[in-house]
C-alpha positions in Angstrom: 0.0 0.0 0.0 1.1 3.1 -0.6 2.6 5.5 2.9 1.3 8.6 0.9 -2.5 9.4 0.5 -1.3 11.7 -1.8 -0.9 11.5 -4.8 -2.5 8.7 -6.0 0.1 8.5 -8.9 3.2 10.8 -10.2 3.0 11.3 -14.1 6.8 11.9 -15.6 7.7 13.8 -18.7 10.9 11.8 -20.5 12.7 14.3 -22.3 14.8 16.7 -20.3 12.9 15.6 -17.2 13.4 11.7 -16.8 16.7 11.7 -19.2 18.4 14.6 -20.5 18.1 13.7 -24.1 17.5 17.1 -25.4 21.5 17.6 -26.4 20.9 14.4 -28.4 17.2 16.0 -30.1 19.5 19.0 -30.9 22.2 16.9 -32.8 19.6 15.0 -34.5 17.8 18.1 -35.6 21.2 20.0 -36.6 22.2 17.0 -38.9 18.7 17.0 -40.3 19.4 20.9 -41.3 23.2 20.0 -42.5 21.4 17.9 -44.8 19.3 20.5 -46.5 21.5 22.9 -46.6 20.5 24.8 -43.3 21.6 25.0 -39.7 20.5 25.2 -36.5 21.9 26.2 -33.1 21.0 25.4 -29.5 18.6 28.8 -29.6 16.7 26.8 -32.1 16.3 23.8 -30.5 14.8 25.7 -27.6 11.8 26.6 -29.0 10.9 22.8 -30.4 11.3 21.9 -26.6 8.1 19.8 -25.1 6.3 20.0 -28.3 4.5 17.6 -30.3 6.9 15.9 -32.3 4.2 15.7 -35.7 4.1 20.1 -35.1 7.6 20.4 -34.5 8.5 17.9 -37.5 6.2 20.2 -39.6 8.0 23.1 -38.4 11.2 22.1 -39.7 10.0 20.4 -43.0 9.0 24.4 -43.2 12.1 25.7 -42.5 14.1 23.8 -44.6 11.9 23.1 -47.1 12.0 19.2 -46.5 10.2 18.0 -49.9 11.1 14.2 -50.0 9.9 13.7 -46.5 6.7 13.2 -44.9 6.6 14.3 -41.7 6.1 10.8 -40.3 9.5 9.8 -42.0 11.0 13.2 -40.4 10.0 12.2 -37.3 11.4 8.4 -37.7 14.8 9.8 -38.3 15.2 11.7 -35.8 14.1 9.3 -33.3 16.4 6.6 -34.5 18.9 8.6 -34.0 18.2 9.5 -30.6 17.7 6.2 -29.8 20.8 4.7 -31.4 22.6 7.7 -29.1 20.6 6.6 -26.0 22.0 2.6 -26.3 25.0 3.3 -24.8 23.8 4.9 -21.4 20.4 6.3 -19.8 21.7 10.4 -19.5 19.7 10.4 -15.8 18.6 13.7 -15.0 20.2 14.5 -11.5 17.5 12.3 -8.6 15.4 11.1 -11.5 16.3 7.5 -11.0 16.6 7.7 -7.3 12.9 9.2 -7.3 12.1 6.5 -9.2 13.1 4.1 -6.7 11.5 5.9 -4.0 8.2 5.8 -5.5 8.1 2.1 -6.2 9.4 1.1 -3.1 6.3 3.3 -1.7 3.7 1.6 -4.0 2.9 5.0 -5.6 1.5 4.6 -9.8 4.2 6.0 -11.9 3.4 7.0 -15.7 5.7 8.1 -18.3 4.1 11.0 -20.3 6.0 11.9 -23.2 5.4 13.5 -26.8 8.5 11.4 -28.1 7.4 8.0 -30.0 6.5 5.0 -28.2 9.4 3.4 -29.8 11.6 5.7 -28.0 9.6 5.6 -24.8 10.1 2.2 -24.4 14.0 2.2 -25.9 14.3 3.9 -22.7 12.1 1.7 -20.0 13.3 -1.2 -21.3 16.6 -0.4 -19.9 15.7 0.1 -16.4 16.5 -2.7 -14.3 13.1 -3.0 -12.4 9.1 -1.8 -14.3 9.7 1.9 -13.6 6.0 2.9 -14.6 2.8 1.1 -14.8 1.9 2.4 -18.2 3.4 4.7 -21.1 1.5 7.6 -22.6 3.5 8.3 -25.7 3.3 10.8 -29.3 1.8 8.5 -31.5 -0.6 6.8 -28.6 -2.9 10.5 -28.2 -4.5 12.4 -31.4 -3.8 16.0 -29.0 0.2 16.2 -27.7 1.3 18.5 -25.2 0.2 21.4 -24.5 -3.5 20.0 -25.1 -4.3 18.3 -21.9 -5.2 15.1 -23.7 -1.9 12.9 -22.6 -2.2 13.7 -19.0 -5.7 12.9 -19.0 -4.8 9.3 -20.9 -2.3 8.7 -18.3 -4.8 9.0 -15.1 -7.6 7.3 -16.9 -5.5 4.3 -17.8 -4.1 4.0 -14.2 -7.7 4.2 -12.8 -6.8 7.8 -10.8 -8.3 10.7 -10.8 -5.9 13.7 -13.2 -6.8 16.1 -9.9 -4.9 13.6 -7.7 -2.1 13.2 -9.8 1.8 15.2 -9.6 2.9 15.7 -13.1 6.6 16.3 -13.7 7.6 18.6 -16.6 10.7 20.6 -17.7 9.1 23.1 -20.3 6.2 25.6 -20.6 4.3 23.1 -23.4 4.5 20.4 -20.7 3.2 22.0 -17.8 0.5 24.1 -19.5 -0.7 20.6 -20.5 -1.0 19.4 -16.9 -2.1 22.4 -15.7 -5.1 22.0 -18.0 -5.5 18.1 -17.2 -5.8 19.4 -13.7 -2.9 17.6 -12.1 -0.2 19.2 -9.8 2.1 20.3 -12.3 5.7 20.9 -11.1 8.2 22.4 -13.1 11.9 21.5 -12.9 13.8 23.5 -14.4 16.7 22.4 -16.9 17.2 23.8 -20.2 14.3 26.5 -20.3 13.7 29.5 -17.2 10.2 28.4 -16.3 7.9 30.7 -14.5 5.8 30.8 -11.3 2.3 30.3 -11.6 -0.7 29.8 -9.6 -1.5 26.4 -11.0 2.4 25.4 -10.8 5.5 24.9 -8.5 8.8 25.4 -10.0 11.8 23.2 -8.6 15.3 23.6 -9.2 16.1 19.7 -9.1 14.6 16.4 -8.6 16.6 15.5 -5.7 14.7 17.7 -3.6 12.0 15.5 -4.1 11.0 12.5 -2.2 7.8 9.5 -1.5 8.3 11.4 2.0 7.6 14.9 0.6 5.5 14.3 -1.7 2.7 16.3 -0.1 4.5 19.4 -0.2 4.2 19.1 -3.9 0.2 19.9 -3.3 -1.2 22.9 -5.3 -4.9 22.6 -5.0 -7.8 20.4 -3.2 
């Protein structure tokens, strides 16, 4: 059983929350550019970050007017690649994994809640030593990504909780305005992007000041 009443389950973002595969995104996306004749920087990659990868695909078909692509086979690319750099070693975010630990050991639901593919999602679970999360909300599982509140909500139906009794974990403004309108505790941890204070949001500076102990304190609304 689980020590905490609340919450009923913690929902995780992957990308720059769970792992910090956004370095590897941005090399993808720069050799994508390289290949049609482009480039792109780091200030670039900021503003793809937390966004649907089918929008942010479309954006850069746009930008370097990417003609023998669909956006599906944009999107396959650059996940392989990710992917392929993610074999070697998991790039933990600092007190993800512990967190991780913590939570299972405390019986609270975990879900991982990510607009990357679920071939990608589940590149990365299935190097985890132990069944990190109970169920994977992923791109190309949800017809609305992120900032629509539409995977958050997937992600407390399928575990059987309600979204209002959920903590979601985000690194960027897309992310958390999507749990913020799924209704769950959404806490920012900040990494790549400044994220702002909000009344619907708590804004962390890193992971391992989070615990199954504390989890309470991560409470924003009845």
């Amino acid at each position: 059983m689980p020590t905490n009443k609340f919450p009923m389950a913690v929902l995780w973002d992957m990308d720059g929350t769970l792992i910090d595969s956004e370095p590897y995104w941005l090399l993808s996306e720069a050799r994508l550019a390289r290949e049609y004749g482009g480039s792109w920087s780091e200030e670039d990659g900021k503003q793809l970050i937390g966004n649907d990868l089918y929008q942010a695909s479309d954006f850069l078909k746009d930008r370097f007017g990417i003609k023998d692509k669909s956006t599906q086979q944009v999107i396959d690319q650059l996940t392989r690649e990710v992917i392929e750099q993610l074999k070697t070693k998991l790039p933990w975010r600092p007190g993800a994994l512990e967190l991780l630990v913590d939570l299972k050991k405390a019986g609270v639901k975990t879900a991982l809640v990510t607009m990357s593919m679920r071939s990608m999602a589940l590149a990365v679970t299935e190097q985890i030593d132990f069944k990190a999360f109970d169920i994977v909300v992923a791109g190309d599982d949800v017809k609305h990504g992120k900032p629509h509140p539409e995977p958050y909500l997937r992600a407390a139906e399928l575990l059987g909780v309600p979204a209002n009794q959920c903590v979601a974990l985000e690194d960027s403004p897309t992310g958390l305005a999507s749990a913020e309108a799924a209704g769950c505790h959404a806490i920012g941890i900040t990494n790549i992007i400044n994220l702002s204070q909000g009344p619907k949001r708590k804004i962390l500076s890193s992971l391992t000041e989070v615990s199954a102990e504390n989890l309470e304190a991560l409470r924003i609304h009845d």
